[in-house]
C-alpha positions in Angstrom: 4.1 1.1 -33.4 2.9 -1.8 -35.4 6.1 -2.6 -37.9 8.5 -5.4 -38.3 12.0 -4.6 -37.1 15.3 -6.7 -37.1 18.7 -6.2 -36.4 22.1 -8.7 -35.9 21.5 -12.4 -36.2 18.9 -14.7 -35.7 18.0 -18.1 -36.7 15.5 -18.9 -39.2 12.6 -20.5 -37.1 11.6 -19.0 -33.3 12.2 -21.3 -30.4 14.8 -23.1 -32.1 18.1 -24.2 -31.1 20.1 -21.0 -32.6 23.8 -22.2 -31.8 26.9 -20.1 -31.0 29.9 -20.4 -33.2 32.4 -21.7 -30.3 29.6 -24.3 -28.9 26.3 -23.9 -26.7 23.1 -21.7 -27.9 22.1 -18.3 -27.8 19.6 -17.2 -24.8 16.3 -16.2 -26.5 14.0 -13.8 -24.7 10.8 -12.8 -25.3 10.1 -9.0 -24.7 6.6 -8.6 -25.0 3.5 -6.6 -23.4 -0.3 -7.8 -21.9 -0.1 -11.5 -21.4 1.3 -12.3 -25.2 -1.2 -10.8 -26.9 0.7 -7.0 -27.2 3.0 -6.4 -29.2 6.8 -8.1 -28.6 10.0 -8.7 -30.1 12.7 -11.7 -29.4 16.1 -10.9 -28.5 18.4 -13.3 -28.4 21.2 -13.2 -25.5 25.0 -14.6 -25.3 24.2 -15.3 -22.0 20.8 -15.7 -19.9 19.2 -12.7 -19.2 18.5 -13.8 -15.4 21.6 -14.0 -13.4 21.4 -11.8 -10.6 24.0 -11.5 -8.0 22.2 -8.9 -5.6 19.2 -6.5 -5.0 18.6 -3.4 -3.1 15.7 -1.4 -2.3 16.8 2.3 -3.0 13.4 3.5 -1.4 10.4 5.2 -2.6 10.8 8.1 -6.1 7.1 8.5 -5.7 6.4 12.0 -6.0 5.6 14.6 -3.3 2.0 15.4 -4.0 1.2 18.8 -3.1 -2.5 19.5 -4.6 -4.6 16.8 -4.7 -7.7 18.5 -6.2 -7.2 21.6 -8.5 -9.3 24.1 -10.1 -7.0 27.0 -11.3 -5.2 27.6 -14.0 -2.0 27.2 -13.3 1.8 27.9 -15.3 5.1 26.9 -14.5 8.9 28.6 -15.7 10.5 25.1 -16.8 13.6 26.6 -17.3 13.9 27.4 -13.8 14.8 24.0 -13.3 18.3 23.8 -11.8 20.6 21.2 -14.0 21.5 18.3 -12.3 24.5 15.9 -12.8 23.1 12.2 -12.6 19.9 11.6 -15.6 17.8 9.9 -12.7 18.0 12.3 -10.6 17.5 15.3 -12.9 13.9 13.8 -13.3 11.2 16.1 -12.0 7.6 14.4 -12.0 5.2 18.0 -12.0 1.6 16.2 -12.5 0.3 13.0 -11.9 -3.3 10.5 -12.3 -3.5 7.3 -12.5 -2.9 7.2 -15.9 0.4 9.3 -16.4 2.8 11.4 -15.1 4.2 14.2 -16.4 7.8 16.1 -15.8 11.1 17.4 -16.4 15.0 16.9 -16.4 18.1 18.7 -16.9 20.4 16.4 -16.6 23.8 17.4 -18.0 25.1 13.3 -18.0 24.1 9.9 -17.8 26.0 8.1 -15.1 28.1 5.3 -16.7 27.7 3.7 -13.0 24.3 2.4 -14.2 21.7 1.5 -16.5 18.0 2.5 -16.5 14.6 0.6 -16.6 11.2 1.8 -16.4 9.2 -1.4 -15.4 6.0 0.6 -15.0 5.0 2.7 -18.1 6.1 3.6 -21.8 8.4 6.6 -21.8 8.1 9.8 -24.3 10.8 12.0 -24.0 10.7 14.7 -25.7 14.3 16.9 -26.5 13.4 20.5 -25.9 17.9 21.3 -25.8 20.4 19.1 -26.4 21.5 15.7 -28.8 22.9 12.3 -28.6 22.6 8.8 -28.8 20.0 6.7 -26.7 21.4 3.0 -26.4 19.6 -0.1 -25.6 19.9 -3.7 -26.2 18.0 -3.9 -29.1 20.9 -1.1 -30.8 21.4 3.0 -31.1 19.0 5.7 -32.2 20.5 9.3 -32.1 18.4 12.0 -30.9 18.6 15.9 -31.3 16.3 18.6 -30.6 12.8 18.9 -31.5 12.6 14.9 -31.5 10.2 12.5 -29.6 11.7 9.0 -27.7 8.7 6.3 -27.2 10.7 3.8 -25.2 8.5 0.6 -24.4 8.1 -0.6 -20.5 11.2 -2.4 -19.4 13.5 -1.2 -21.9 17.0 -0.9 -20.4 18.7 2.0 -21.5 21.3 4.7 -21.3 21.8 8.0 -23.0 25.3 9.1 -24.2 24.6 12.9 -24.2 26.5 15.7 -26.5 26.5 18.5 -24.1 26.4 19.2 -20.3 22.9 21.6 -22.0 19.9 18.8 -22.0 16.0 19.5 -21.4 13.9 17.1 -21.8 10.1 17.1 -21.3 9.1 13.4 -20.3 5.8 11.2 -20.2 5.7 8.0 -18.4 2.1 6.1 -19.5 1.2 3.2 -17.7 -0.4 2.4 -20.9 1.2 1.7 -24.2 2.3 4.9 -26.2 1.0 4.6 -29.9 0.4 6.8 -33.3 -3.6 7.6 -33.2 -5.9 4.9 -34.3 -7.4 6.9 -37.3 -4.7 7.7 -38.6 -3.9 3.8 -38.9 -5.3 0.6 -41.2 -6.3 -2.7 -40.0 -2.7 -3.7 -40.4 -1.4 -1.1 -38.7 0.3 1.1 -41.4 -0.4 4.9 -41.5 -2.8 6.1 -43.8 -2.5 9.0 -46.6 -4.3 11.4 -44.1 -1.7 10.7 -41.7 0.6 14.1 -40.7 3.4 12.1 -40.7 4.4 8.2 -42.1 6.9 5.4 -41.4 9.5 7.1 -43.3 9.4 9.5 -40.7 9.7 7.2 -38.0 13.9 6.3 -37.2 14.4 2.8 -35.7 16.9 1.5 -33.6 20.5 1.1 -35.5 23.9 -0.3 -35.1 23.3 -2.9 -32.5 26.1 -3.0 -29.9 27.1 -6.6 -28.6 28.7 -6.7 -25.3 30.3 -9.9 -24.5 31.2 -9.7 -20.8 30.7 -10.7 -17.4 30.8 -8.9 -13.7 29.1 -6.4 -11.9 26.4 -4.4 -14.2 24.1 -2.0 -12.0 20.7 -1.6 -13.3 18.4 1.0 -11.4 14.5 -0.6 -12.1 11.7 1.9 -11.1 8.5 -0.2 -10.4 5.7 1.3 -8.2 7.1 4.3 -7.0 10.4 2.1 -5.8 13.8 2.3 -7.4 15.3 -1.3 -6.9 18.7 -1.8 -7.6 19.8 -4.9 -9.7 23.4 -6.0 -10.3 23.2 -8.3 -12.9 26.2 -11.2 -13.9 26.6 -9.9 -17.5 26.4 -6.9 -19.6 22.5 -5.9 -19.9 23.7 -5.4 -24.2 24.6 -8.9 -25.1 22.0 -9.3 -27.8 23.1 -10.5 -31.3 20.5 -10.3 -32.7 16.5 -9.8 -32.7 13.1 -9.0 -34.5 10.3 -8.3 -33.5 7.4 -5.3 -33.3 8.3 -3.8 -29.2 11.4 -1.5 -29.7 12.2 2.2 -29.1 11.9 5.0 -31.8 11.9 8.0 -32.9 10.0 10.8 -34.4 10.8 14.5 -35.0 8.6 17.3 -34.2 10.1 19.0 -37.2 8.7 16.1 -39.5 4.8 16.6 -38.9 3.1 18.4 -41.5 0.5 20.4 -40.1 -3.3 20.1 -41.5 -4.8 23.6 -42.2 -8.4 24.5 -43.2 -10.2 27.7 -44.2 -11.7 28.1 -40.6 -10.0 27.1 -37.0 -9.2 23.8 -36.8 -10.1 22.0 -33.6 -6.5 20.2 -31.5 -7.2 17.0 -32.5 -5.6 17.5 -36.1 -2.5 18.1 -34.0 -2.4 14.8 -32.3 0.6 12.7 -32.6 0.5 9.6 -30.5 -2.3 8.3 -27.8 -2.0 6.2 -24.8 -5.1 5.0 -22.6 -6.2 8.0 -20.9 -4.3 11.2 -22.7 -3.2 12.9 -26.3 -0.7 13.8 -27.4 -0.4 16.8 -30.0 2.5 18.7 -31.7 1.7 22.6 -32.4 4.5 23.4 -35.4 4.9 26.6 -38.0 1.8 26.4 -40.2 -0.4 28.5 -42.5 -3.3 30.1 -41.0 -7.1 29.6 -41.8 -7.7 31.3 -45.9 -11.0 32.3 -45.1 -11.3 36.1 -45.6 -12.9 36.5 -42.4 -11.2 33.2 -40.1 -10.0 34.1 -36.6 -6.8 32.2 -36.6 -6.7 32.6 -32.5 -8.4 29.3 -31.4 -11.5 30.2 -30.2 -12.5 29.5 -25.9 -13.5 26.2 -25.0 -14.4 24.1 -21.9 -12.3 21.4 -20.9 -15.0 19.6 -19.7 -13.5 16.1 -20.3 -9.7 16.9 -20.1 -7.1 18.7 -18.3 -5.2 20.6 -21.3 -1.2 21.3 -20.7 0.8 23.2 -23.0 4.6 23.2 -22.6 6.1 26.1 -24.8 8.8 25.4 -26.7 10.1 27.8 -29.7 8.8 30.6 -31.6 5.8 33.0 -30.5 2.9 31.0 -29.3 0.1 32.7 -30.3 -2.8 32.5 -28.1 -0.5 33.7 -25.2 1.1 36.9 -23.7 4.6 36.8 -21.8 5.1 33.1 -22.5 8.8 32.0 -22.6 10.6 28.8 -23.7 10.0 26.1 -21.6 7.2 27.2 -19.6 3.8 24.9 -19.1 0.5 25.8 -18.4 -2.1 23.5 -16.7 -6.0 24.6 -17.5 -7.9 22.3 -15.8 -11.0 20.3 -17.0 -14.7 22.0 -16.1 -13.7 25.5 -16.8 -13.4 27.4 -19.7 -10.3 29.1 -21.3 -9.1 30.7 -24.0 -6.6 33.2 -26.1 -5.3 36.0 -23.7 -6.8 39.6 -23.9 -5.6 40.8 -27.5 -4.4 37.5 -28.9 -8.2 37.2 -31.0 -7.7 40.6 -32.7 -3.7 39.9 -33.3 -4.0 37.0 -35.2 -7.1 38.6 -37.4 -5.4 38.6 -40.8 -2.1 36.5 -40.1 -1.2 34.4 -42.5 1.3 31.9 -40.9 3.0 30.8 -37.4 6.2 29.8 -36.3 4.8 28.7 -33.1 5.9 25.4 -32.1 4.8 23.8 -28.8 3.6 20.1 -26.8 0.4 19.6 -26.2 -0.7 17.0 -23.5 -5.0 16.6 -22.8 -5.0 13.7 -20.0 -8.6 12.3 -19.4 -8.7 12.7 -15.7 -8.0 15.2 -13.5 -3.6 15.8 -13.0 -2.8 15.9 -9.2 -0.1 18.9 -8.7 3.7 18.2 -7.2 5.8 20.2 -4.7 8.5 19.9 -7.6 6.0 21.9 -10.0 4.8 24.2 -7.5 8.5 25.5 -6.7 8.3 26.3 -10.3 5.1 28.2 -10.8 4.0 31.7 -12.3 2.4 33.4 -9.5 -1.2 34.1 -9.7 -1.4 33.1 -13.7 -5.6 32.2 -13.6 -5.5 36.4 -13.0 -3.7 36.9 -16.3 -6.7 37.5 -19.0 -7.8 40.4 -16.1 -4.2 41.7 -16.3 -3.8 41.9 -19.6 -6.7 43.1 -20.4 -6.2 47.0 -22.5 -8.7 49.6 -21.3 
């Protein structure tokens, strides 16, 4: 996201001595993405942001890949997934390419043994149940249901949850997570068309400076390997920084739908892209005003795209027995479309208070053993199954 941030103290001029009140200068860092020409912000440390006492291999987190190559429609019950005390662990990757992975947790804490970087993609975590406060060094952004977290690649991290009652839906992209390109200027600001605008958009707050030295544990996930790194000082010891590479977040409940006479096509739903997926958010909406418009989207091929839908409130239109939390995978080449009886349902509707994620990667989504424990038997049968005689 392409907008100026800055929080605490900083000196005037980058790269400059920027001196502590008792004596010595502040550590500056530069947190930034492909080779300095991405986006990046400068944090500046009480202490260097090197010191390491030890590191451990924890082993490989790579997913168990159980289908390689799929070509059914698929669903899976998310809310089958058993809670699980520690955040990390709670994490269930479902489907993975080379470009994403996809997944779920239940976590019902964040270990205060640890802190958590991702040194492989961006994160979007979306909160399906649950509120808190995500903390990181560059400050605090509170969270609550129906909102999206884009946290950059190698933001350290912890979540100080409400409840022991968290679900979150989570993306890791090994490209950068942005707002779509139309929807932008050449400076980066979001045009009038936009669904949504900056004001929408909450930055990090109340930046937390930890002056202290010991022991801090951070887990670091990089290519399939958790590595454990005990650092000399607290990972938060920023006093300030500015910069355009921070975390946000966005509310589901904040984009404003566009509606037409006729059926619009998904991309009107997008909400942020990546290299090789969309993202899209389905929210309550008016239906099409023509007198004859099918509000039920009409079938289609995925031709170029997986499409997976995960489910989260209200009565999902297109769709018979769906509950919350539940995904469905339709994969590219084959064509889908409204269940049996959804087409004539909708016929004269005037509104929805469906509201659901939509994720269309680019390539073809290799199937986990953690997804298949959750899955709908023999779902790709359903539009036979339903159909009325």
């Amino acid at each position: 996201m392409s907008r100026y941030h800055s929080l605490g103290k900083i000196p005037p001029k980058r790269h400059t001595t920027f001196e502590k009140p008792d004596g010595g200068i502040y550590q500056e860092e530069l947190f930034g993405t492909a080779g300095f020409s991405g986006n990046s912000s400068l944090l500046y440390h009480i202490y260097p942001p090197t010191v390491v006492n030890e590191i451990k291999n924890l082993g490989s987190v790579a997913p168990k890949i159980a289908i390689e190559k799929n070509m059914k429609a698929l669903s899976f019950k998310g809310f089958s997934l058993k809670p699980e005390d520690d955040y990390i662990n709670s994490r269930k990757t479902l489907f993975v390419n080379k470009d994403l992975e996809i997944g779920l947790a239940a976590p019902t804490t964040f270990s205060k043994d640890y802190f958590y970087k991702n040194a492989d993609a961006d994160e979007m975590l979306f909160v399906h149940v649950g509120s808190g406060t995500l903390r990181t060094n560059y400050g605090n952004l509170k969270f609550a249901y129906g909102d999206y977290l884009i946290i950059p690649k190698g933001t350290i991290y912890t979540i100080d949850f409400d409840t022991t009652q968290n679900r979150l839906l989570f993306v890791e992209s090994f490209g950068q997570i942005t707002t779509p390109n139309r929807y932008r200027n050449n400076f980066g600001q979001l045009l009038e068309h936009s669904p949504f605008c900056e004001r929408d958009i909450r930055v990090p707050q109340d930046l937390e400076t930890h002056d202290e030295k010991g022991e801090f544990k951070i887990k670091i996930k990089k290519q399939g390997v958790m590595w454990e790194y005990i650092y000399n000082n607290h990972p938060f010891d920023v006093v300030g920084w500015d910069g355009f590479n921070y975390p946000y977040a966005f509310s589901i409940h904040d984009f404003e739908p566009i509606t037409g006479r006729i059926h619009q096509p998904p991309p009107i739903h997008q909400t942020w892209e990546a290299p090789g997926f969309v993202v899209c958010s389905f929210v309550p909406r008016l239906y099409d005003y023509h007198p004859k418009s099918i509000p039920a989207p009409y079938h289609h091929s995925n031709v170029d795209s997986e499409e997976i839908l995960y489910y989260v409130d209200g009565d999902f239109m297109s769709r018979n027995d769906i509950e919350k939390g539940q995904l469905t995978l339709h994969p590219g080449g084959v064509p889908h479309g409204p269940h049996p009886g959804a087409i004539e349902r909708s016929v004269g509707k005037k509104e929805t208070k469906e509201l659901a994620v939509m994720i269309d990667p680019f390539a073809p989504m290799m199937i986990t053993q953690d997804a298949m424990d959750l899955q709908v038997d023999d779902y790709y049968k359903s539009w036979k199954t339903n159909l009325k005689k």
